[in-house]
C-alpha positions in Angstrom: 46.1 -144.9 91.9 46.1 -148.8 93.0 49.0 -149.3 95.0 49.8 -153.1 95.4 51.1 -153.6 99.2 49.3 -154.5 102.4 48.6 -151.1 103.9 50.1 -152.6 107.7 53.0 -153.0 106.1 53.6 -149.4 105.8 51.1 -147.8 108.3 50.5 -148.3 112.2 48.3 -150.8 111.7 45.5 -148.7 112.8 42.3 -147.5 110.7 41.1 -144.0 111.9 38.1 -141.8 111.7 37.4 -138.0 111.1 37.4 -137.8 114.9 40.0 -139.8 116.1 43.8 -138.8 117.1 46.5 -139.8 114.8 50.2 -138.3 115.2 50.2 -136.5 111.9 50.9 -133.4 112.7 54.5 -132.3 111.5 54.8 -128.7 113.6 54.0 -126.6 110.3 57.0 -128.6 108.8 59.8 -125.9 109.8 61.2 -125.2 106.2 61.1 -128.7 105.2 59.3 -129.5 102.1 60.7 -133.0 101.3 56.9 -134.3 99.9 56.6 -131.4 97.7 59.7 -132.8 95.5 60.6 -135.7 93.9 56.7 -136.9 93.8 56.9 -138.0 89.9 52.4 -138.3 88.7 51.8 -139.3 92.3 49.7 -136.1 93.2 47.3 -136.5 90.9 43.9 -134.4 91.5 40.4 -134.9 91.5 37.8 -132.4 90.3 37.5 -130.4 93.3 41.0 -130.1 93.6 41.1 -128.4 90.0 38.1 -126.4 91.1 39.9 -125.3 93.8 43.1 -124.3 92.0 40.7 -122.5 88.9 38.6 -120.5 91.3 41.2 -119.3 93.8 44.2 -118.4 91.2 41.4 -117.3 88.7 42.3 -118.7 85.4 41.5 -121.8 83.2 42.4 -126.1 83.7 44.2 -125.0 80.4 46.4 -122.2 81.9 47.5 -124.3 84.5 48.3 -127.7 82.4 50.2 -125.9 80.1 52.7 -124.9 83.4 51.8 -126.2 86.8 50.0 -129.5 85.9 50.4 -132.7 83.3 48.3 -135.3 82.5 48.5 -138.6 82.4 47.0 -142.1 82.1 46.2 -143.7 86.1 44.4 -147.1 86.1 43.7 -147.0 82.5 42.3 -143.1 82.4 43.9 -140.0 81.9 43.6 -137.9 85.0 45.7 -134.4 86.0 48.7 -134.3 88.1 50.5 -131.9 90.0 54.0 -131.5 87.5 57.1 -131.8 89.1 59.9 -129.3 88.0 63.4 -128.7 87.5 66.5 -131.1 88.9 65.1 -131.2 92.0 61.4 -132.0 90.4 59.7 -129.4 92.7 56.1 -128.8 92.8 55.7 -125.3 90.8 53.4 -124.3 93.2 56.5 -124.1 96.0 58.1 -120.2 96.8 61.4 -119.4 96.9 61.5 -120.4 101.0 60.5 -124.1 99.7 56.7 -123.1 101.3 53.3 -124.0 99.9 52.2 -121.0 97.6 48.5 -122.2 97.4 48.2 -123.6 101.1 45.1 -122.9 101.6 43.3 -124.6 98.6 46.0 -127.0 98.2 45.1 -130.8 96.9 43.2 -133.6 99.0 46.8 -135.5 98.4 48.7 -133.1 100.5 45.7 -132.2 103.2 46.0 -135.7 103.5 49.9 -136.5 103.9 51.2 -138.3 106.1 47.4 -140.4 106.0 46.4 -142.6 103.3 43.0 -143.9 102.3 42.0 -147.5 101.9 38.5 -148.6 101.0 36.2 -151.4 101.4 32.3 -151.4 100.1 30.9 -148.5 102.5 33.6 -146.0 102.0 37.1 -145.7 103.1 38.9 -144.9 105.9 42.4 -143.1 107.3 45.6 -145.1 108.0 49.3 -143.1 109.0 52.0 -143.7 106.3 55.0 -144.3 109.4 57.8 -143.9 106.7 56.4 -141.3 104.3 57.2 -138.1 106.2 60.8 -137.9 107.4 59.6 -135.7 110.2 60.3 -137.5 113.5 57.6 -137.1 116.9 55.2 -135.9 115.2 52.3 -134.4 117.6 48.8 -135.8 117.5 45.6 -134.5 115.9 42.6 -135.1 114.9 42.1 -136.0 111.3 39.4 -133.7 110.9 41.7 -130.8 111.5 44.3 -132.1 109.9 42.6 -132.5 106.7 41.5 -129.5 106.5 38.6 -129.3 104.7 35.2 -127.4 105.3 32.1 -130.2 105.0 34.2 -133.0 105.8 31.7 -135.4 105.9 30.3 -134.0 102.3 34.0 -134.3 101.4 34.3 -138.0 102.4 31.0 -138.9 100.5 32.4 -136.9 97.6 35.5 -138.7 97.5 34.0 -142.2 98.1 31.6 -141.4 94.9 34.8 -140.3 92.5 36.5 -143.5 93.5 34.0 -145.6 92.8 33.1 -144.0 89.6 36.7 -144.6 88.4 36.8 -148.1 89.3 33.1 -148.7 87.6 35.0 -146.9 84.4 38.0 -149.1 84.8 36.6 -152.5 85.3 34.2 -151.5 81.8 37.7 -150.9 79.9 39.0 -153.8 81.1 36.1 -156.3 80.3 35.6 -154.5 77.0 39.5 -154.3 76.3 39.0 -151.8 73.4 41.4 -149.2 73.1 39.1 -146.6 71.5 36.5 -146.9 74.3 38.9 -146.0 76.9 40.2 -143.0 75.3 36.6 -141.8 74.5 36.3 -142.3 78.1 39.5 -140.5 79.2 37.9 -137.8 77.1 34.3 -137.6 78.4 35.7 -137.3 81.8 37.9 -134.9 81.1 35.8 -132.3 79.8 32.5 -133.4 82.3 34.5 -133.1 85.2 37.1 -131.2 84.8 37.3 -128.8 81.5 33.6 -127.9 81.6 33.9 -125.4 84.3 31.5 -125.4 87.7 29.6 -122.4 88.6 31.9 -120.6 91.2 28.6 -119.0 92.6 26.4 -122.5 93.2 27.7 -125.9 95.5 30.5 -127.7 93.9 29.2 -131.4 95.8 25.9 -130.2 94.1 27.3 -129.4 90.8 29.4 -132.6 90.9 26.4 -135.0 91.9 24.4 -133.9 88.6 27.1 -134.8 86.2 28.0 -138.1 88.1 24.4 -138.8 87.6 24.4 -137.8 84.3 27.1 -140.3 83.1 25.6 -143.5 84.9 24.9 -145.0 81.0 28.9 -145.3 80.9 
């Protein structure tokens, strides 16, 4: 999701690495769940994320966008979210004690919170969001723990390729401006990366890499 501000404004104004030290680290939060409300189609998930989710709660994309997820358009394609819920728009995935109920294959979004990603042509890299988390002294860590994430540098290369991919897709709706080619390809990658599901039993990066190469002719 573009976001139109100057990323100083709102960060450190410091870029960081998987091995540097950023204070990001909220002390396990302590009952406060403030970024799991109120979050409207921010969370929105990329096809690892609903891997993750599918394999680990053991049901279908389907099951869980008919209760836990939505879809909707970003940047001109239609992409899940996590669905918000309620009067206090929860995340459905929160217990009754306001904790994470899928903590340990939560989204990229939330590994990543408080840190943002901006990119330039060789990737992207980390940057603290000072006013996103109300949690205050916040210890530091290093990003590659606090993301959480087995393969990290897979992970990175993985999310560098999805981004890129999108913005290919979106710069080709906008120079074509037809509205029936950007819903066929909302659709396409819908089902290639998302609905079609991924062999729990072989690499996901793996999996993922053929069927990005297989929709270079978009």
């Amino acid at each position: 999701m573009k976001r139109e501000i100057d990323w100083k404004e709102i960060s450190d104004g410091k870029l960081y690495g998987l091995n540097d030290m950023v204070k990001a680290d909220c002390g396990d939060c302590k009952g406060c769940f403030a970024c799991c409300q109120g979050m409207g189609q921010s969370v929105i998930l990329d096809p690892l994320d609903c891997f993750r989710l599918t394999e680990n709660l053991r049901c279908t994309l389907e099951a869980l966008l008919a209760d836990k997820l939505e879809l909707n358009v970003v940047d001109g394609i239609v992409l899940p979210n996590l669905k918000m819920g309620g009067k206090e728009e929860r995340c459905g995935f929160l217990n009754q004690e306001g904790r994470c109920g899928i903590h340990s294959f939560r989204p990229g979004i939330c590994r990543l919170f408080p840190l943002g990603r901006i990119y330039d042509e060789q990737g992207f890299q980390y940057f603290l969001q000072v006013h996103e988390c109300r949690r205050e002294n916040r210890a530091k860590v290093k990003v590659r723990k606090w993301i959480d994430t087995p393969d990290a540098k897979r992970y990175e290369k993985y999310v560098s390729d999805w981004h890129f991919f999108l913005k290919r897709l979106e710069r080709k709706m906008e120079e074509d401006g037809d509205q029936a080619l950007a819903n066929k390809i909302s659709m396409y990658v819908l089902k290639q990366f998302y609905l079609t599901p991924y062999d729990r039993d072989q690499d996901f990066f793996d999996q993922f890499g053929k069927r990005l190469e297989a929709s270079s002719f978009l």
